[in-house]
Backbone as CSV, one residue per row, in Angstrom:
resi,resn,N_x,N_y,N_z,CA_x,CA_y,CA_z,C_x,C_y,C_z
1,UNK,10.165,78.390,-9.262,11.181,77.513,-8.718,12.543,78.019,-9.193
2,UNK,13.315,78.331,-8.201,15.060,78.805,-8.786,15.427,77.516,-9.079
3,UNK,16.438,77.868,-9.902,17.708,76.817,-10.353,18.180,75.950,-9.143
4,UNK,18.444,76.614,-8.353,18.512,75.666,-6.562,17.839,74.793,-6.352
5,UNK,16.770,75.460,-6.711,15.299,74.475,-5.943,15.020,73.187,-7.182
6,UNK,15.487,73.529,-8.078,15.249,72.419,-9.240,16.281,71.675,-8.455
7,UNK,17.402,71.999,-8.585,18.864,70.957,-9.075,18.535,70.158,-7.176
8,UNK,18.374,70.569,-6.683,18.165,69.916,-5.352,16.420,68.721,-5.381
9,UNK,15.671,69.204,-5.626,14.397,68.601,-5.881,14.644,66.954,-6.762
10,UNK,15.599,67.432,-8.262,15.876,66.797,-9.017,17.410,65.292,-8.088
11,UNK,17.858,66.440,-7.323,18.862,65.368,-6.647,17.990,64.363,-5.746
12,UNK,16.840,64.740,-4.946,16.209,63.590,-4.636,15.361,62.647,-5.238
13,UNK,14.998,63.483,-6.158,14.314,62.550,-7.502,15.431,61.092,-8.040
14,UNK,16.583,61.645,-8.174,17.563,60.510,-8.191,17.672,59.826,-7.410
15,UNK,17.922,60.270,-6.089,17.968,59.198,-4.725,16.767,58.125,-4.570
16,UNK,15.384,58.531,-5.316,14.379,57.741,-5.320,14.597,56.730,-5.943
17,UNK,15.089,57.196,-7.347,15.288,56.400,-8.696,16.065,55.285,-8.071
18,UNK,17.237,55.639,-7.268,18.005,54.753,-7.283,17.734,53.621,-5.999
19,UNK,16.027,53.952,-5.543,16.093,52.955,-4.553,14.741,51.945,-5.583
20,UNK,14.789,51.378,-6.582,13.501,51.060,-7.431,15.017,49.883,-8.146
21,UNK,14.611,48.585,-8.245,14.974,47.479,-8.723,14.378,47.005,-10.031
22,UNK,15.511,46.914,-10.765,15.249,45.549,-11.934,14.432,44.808,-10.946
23,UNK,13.618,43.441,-10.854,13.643,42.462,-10.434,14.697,41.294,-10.779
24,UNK,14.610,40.974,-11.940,15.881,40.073,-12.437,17.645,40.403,-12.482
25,UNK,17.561,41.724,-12.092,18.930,42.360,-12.182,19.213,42.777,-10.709
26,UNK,20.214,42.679,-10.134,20.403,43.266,-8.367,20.845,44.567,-8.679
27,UNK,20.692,45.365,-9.285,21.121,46.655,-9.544,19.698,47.725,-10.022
28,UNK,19.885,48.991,-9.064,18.502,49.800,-9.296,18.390,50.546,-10.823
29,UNK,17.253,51.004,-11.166,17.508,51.162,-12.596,18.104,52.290,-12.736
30,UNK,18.567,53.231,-12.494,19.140,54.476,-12.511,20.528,54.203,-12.780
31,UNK,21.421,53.041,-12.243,22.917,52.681,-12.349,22.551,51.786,-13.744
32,UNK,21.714,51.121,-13.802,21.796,50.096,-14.794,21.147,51.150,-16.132
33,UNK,20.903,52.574,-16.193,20.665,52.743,-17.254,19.185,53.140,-18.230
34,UNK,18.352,52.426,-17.077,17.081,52.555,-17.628,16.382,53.781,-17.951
35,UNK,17.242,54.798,-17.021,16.508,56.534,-16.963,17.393,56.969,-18.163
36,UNK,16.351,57.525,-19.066,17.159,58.317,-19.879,16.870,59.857,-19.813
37,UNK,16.025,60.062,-19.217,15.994,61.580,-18.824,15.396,62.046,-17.434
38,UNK,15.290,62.791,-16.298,14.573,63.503,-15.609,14.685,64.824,-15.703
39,UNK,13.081,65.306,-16.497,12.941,66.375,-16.512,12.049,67.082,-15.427
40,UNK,12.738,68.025,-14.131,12.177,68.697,-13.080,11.399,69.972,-13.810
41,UNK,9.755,70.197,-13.578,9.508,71.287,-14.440,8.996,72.295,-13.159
42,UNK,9.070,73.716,-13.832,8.858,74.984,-12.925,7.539,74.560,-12.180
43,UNK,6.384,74.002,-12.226,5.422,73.349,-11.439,5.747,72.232,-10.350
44,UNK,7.028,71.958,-10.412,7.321,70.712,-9.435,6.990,69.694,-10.013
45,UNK,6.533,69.537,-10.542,6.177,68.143,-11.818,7.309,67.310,-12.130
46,UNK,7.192,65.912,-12.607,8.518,65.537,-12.977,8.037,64.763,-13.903
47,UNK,8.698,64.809,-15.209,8.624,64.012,-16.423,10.086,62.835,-16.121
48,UNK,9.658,61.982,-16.550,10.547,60.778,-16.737,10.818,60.213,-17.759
49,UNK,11.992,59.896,-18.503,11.900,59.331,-19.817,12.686,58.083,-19.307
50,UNK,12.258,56.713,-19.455,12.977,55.599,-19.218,12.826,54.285,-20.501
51,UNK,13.570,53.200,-20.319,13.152,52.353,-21.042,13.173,51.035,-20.235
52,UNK,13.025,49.410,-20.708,13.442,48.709,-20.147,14.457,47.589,-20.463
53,UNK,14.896,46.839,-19.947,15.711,46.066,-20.932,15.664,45.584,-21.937
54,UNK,14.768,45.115,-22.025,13.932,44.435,-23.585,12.238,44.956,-23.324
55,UNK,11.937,45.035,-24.963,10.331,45.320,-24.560,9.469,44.298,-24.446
56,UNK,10.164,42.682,-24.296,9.324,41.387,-23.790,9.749,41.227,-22.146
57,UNK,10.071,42.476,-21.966,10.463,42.382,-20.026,9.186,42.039,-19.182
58,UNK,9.235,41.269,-18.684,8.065,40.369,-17.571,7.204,41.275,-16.394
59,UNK,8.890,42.631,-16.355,7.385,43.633,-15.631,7.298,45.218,-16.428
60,UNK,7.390,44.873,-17.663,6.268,45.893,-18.386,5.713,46.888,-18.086
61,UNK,4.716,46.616,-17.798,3.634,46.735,-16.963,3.685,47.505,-15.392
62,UNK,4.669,46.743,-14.417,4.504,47.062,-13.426,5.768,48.171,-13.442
63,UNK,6.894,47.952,-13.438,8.442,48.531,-13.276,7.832,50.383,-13.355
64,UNK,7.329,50.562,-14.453,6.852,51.828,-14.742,6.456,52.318,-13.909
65,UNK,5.582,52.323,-13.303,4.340,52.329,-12.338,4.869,52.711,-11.114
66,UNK,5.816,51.349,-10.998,6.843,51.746,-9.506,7.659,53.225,-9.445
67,UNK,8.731,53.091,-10.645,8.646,54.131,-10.520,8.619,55.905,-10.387
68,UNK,6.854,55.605,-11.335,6.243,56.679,-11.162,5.767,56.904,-9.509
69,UNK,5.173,55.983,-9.020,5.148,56.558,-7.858,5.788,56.778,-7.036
70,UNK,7.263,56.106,-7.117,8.192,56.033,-6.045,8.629,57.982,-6.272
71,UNK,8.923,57.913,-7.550,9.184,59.566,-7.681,7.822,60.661,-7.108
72,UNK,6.968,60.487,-7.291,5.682,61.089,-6.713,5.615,61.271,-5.583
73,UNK,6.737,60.106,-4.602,5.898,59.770,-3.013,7.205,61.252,-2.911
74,UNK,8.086,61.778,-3.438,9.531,62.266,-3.487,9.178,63.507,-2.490
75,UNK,9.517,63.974,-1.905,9.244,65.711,-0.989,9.538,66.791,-1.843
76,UNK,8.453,67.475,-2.216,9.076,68.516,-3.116,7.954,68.314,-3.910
77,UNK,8.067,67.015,-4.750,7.033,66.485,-6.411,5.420,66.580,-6.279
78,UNK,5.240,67.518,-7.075,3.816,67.904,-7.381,3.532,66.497,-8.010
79,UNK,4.195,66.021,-8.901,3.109,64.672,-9.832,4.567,64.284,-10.502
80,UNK,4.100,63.050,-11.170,5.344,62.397,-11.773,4.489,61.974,-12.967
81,UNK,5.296,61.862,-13.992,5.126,61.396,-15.354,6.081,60.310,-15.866
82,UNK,5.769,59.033,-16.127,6.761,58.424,-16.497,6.175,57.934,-18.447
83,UNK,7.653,58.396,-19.138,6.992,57.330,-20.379,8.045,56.812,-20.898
84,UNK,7.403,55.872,-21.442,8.521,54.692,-21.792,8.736,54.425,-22.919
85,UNK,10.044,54.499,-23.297,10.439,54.056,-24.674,11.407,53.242,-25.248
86,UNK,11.596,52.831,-26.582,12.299,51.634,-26.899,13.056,52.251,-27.881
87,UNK,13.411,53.623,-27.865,14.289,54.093,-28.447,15.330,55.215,-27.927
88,UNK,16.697,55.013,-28.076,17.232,54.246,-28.237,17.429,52.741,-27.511
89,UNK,17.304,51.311,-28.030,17.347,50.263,-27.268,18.286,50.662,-25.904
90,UNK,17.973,49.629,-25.333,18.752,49.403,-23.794,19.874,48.606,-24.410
91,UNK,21.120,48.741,-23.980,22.464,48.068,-24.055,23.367,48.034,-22.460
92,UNK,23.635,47.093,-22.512,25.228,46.868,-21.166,25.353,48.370,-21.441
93,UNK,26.298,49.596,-22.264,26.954,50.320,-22.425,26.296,51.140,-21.649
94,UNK,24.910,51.360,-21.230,24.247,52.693,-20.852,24.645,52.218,-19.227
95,UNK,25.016,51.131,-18.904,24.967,51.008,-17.243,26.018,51.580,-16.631
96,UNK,26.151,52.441,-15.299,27.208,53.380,-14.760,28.408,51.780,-14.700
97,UNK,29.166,52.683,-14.066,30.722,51.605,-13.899,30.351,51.123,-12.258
98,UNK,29.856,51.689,-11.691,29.299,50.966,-10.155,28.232,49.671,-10.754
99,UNK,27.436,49.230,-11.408,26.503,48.925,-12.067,27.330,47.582,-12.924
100,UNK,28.178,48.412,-13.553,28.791,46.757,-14.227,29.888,46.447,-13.450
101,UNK,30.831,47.442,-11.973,31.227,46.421,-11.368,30.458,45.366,-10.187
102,UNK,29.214,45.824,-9.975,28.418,44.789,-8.944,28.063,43.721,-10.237
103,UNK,27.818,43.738,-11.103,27.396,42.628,-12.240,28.755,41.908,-12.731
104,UNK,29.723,42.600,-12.453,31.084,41.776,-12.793,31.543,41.783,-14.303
105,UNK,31.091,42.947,-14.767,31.112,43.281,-15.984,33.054,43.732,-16.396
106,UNK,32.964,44.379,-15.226,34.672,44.976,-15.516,35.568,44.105,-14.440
C-alpha cells in the first residue's frame, strides 16, 4: 500500500467515523473526541484506539461494536480493530471546535 493509498483509505475511515453517534450526545464521536488514534496498516487493516465518555457509559458494550463495523463496512478495509481505553480519560477539551460549537460550548 503507498502512502496515497493509506492517507486516502484512512480519509474514508474518518468519513465513517464521523457518521457513528454518541447516543446521548448529538455529535458523532470523531468531533466529540472519542477516537484517539486510527491506525491504517500495510494489510488494509485498521486498528482503532477510542474511548468513551465515562467507563459507566450505557452503551459500553454496543458504541464499540458500531464502530468497528461501521469502519469494516469502509471500501478499501480488509478488517477493523477497535480497542478501548480509559486512558487518557475523556474530557470537553478533546472535542473539535465544530463539536463544542453545536453543544454550545463556545
Amino acid at each position: 500500500m503507498t502512502n496515497q493509498e493509506r492517507e486516502q483509505l484512512e480519509e474514508r475511515v474518518i468519513m465513517a467515523l464521523k457518521t457513528v453517534y454518541d447516543p446521548e450526545i448529538p455529535v458523532d464521536v470523531y468531533e466529540l473526541g472519542l477516537i484517539y488514534n486510527v491506525q491504517v496498516n500495510d494489510d488494509a487493516s485498521v486498528d482503532i484506539t477510542m474511548t468513551l465518555t465515562s467507563p459507566s457509559c450505557p452503551v459500553a458494550e454496543s458504541l464499540p461494536e458500531e464502530v468497528r463495523e461501521r469502519v469494516a463496512q469502509t471500501s478499501g478495509v480488509a478488517n477493523a480493530k477497535v480497542d478501548l481505553t480509559f486512558d487518557p480519560p475523556w474530557t470537553r477539551d478533546m472535542m473539535s471546535e465544530a463539536a463544542m460549537l453545536e453543544l454550545g460550548f463556545m
